[in-house]
N, C-alpha and C positions, 0 to 999 in steps of 0.2 A: 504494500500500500504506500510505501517510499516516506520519508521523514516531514513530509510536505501538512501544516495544520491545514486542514479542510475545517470547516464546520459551516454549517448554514439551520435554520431555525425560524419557529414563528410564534408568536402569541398572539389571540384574539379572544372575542366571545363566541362562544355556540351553545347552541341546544343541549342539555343536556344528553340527550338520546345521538345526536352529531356526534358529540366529544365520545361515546361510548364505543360509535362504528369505528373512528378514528383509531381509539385504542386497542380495540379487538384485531385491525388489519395491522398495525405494530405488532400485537401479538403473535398473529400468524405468521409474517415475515420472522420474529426472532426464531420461531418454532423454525421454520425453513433452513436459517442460516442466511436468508441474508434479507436484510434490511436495507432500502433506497428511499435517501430523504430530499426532497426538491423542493427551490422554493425560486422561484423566477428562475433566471439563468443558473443559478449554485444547485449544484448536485454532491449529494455525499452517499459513499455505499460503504455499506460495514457488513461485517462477517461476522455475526456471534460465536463465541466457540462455548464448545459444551458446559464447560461450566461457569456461571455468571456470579456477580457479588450486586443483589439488590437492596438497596437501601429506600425507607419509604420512613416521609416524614409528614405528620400532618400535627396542624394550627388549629386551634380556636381562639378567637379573639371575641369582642362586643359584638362588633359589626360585620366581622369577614371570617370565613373558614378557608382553609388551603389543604390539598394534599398533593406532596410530592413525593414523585417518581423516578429514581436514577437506576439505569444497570449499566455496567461497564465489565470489563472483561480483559484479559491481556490477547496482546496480538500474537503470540507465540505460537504458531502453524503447528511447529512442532511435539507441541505438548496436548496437544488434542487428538 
């Protein structure tokens, strides 16, 4: 994948039921092994390998609630 940082990315509103399809097709792509993330002209493709390190963090506050979502994974071809 060469030493080169890629990344590309977006946040918006949606529906909740939107944000769910969204997430389910993430899903399947990670299941697959490969995930493609596009946002105008930026493209990013990643390779999950077998085993992931997920980390999931959620907020309550007064007025706003948050849950996040990280997985990462090492690039090492090798060791999968």
């Amino acid at each position: 994948m060469g030493d080169k940082k890629r990344e590309v990315g977006f946040e918006g509103t949606s529906s909740r039921e939107r944000a769910i399809t969204y997430l389910e097709a993430l899903t399947a792509s990670v299941r697959d092994g490969a995930v493609r993330v596009e946002r105008d002209s930026k493209v990013v493709e990643l390779e999950p390998g077998e085993f992931v390190t997920l980390e999931v963090k959620a907020k309550s506050k007064k007025d706003r609630q948050s849950l996040r979502l990280q997985l990462s994974w090492d690039n090492d071809r090798s060791k999968s």
